[in-house]
N, C-alpha and C positions, 0 to 999 in steps of 0.2 A: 294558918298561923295568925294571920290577922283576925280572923274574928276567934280565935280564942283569947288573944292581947285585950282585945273589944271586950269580951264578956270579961275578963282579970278586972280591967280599969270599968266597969259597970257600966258600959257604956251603951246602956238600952237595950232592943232588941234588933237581931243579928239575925236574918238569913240568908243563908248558902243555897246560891241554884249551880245545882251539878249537871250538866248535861248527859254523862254516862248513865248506867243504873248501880253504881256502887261509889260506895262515899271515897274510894280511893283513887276514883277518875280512872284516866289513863294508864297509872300504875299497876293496873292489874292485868295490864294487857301485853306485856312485855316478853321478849323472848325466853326461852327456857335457860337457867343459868344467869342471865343478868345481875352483875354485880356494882353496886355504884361505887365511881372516883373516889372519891372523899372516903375514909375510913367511918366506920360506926358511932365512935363517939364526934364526930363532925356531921351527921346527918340531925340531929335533932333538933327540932323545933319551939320556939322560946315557951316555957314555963313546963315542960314535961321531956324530961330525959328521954331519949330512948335506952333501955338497959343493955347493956353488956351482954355480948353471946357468952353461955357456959365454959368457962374455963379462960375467958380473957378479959384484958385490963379496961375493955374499951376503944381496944386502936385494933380491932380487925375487921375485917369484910361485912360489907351490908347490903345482902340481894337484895334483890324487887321483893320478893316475899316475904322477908324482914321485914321491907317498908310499907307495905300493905298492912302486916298486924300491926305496924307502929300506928299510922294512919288510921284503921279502926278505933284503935283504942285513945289515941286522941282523939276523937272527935265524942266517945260515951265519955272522956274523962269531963270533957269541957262541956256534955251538952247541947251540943253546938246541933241548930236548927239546918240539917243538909236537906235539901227538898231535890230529890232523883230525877233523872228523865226530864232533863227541865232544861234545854238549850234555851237562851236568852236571843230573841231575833231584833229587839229591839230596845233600846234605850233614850229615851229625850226627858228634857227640862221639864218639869210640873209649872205653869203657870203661876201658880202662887209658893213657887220653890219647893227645893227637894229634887226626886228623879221619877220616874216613873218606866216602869221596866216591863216589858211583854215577853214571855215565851212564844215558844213554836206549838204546845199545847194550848195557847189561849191563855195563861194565866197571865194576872197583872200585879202589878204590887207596885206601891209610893214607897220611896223610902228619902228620906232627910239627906244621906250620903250613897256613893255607889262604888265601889272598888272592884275593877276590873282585873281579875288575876284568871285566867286564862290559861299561862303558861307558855314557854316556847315552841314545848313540842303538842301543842293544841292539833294542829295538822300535819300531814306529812309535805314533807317538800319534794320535789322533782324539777331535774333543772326545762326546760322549756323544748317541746320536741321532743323526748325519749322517748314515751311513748309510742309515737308515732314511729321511730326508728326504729324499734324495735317491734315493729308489728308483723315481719316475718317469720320469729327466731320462734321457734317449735318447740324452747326449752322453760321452764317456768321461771316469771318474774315477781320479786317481792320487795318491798321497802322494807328496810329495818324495821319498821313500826307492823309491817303484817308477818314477820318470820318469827312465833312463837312456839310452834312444833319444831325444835332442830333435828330433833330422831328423825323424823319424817326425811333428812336429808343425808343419812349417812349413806354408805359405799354410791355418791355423784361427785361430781366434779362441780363444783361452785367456783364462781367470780365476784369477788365483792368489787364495785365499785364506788370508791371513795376511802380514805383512810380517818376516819375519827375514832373516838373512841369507843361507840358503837359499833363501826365493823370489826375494829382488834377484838371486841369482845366477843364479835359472831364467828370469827376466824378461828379462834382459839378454841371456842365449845364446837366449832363444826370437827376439826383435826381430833380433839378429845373423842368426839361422837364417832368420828370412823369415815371420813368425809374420805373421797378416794383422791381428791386435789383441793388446793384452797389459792385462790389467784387473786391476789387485791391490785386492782389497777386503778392507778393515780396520776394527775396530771403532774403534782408536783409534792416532796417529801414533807409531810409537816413533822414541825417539832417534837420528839417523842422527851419525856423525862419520866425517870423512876420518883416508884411512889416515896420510897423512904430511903434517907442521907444518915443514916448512923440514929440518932437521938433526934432527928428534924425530918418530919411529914413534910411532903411539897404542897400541902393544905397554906402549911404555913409561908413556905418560900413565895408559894402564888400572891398569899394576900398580900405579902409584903411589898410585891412586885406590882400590884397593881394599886394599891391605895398610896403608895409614897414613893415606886419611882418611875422618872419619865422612860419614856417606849425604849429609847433607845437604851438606858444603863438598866432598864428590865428585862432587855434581850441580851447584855452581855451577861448578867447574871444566871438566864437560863444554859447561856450557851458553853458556859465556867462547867456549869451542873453536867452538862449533854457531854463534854471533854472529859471528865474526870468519870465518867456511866462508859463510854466507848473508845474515850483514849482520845489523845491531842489530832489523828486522822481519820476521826470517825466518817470523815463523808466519802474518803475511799472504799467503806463498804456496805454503803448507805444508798447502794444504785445505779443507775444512770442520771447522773446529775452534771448541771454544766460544770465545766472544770473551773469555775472561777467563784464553786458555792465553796465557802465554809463555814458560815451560820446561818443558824433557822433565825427568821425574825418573827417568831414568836409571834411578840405584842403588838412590834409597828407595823405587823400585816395585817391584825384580827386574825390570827389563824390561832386557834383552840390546840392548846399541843396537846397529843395522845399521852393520856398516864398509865406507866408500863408497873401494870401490877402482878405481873410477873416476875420480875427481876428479884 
C-alpha cells in the first residue's frame, strides 16, 4: 500500500524486497478456510478497490484466497517493483545519507528513504518453554501459522490453545472437517463480539472505540454490545470464570476481542 501511494504521488523509484517467493508474502500460507475479520469491502487497499464477490454488495466474507488474488493484482495494477527471495539482514545509515540495505543473498541497494513494514505476523510466537514441555507428548504439534492442511486433521481429537480469532477460526473449520473433538484451553475469557448489529458492522463500533474513546467508556461500549449478543448474564455461561467477572476489558487490557462471524 505504501509504495503503490509512492508510485500515485510520483515519488521516484520504489522497491519491495519480499522475503517469501510470492508477491503475497505470508498470505499465501495460511490455513485451509481462513477468513478475515473485517468484511470484503473493509479489506481494500488505498487507490484500488477490491471487488465485490458475485452476488453481493460488498459487506461479505474475504478468505485468504481472495486476498491473495487481490494482492496479485495490485501489485501488476501498480507495477510495483517486488524483488522475491529477498530477506533484508541488514540496514544502516549511507555515510553521505539515505540507507543502505543488504540481503541474505548478498544484495545491496542505497535508497534515499526506508520503510519497514514487515508485519505482525512476520514470525510465529511461542510463549517461552513450550516447547520444551512438550517434548514428551507423542501427539503432533503446530502453530497456527504451520496448520494449513485441516483435512489432514479430521476424525482426531485436537486442542487449541489459546482463544483469538485464529483458533475460533481453526476450531470451527476443524468441527466442519469432522474433527472427532475440539478443546480450546485458555487461561482466561477474551472479549468475543458479533460481527454485525442490524445496519452497523463492528468494523465500525471498533474504530470508533478506539480512535475517540478512552479505554475505559470503550470497554463499556463493547460490554453494552456483549449484553444485548448474550443477554444481561452472559458470564453465567461463559465458563469457569471468577465470580466477580462481569466484563471483558476489552481495550484497558490489550486483549484483541474474538469477532464472532458466526452469529
Amino acid at each position: 500500500a505504501t509504495a503503490a501511494s509512492l508510485v500515485q504521488r510520483g515519488g521516484g523509484k520504489v522497491v519491495l524486497l519480499e522475503a517469501r517467493g510470492e508477491v503475497e508474502g505470508h498470505w499465501g500460507g495460511h490455513y485451509d478456510d481462513l477468513a478475515i475479520t473485517s468484511r470484503r469491502k473493509h479489506c481494500s487497499l488505498p487507490h484500488y478497490l477490491l471487488e465485490p464477490a458475485d452476488g453481493e454488495e460488498g459487506g461479505g466474507t474475504c478468505t485468504a484466497a481472495d486476498f491473495v488474488g487481490y494482492l496479485r493484482r495490485y501489485a501488476a495494477r501498480f507495477a510495483l517493483d517486488v524483488r522475491l527471495n529477498q530477506r533484508v539482514s541488514r540496514a544502516r545509515r549511507a555515510p553521505g545519507g539515505g540507507w543502505v540495505v543488504t540481503t541474505e543473498s548478498g544484495a545491496t541497494l542505497l535508497g534515499q528513504h526506508l520503510v519497514v513494514a514487515s508485519g505482525k505476523h512476520a514470525r510465529a510466537v511461542r510463549p517461552p518453554g513450550v516447547m520444551e514441555a512438550l517434548a514428551g507428548f507423542q501427539g503432533e504439534v503446530l502453530h497456527s501459522t504451520e496448520a494449513r492442511g485441516l483435512a489432514s486433521l479430521a476424525m482426531r481429537r485436537v486442542v487449541i490453545v489459546g482463544l483469538g480469532n485464529s483458533g475460533a477460526d481453526i476450531a470451527m473449520a476443524l468441527l466442519e472437517r469432522g474433527a472427532l473433538s475440539v478443546t480450546l484451553a485458555v487461561r482466561k475469557m477474551p472479549p468475543i463480539v458479533r460481527r454485525q448489529w442490524g445496519p452497523v458492522g463492528v468494523e465500525w463500533v471498533s474504530r470508533c472505540c478506539l480512535q475517540y474513546l478512552p479505554a475505559a467508556l470503550a470497554d463499556t461500549a463493547v460490554n453494552l454490545c456483549i449484553a444485548l449478543h448474550f443477554g444481561p448474564n452472559w458470564w453465567r455461561a461463559a465458563g469457569d470464570l471468577p465470580p466477580s467477572t462481569t466484563t471483558w476489558q476489552a481495550f484497558a487490557s490489550g486483549r484483541v476481542p474474538v469477532i464472532d462471524k458466526w452469529a
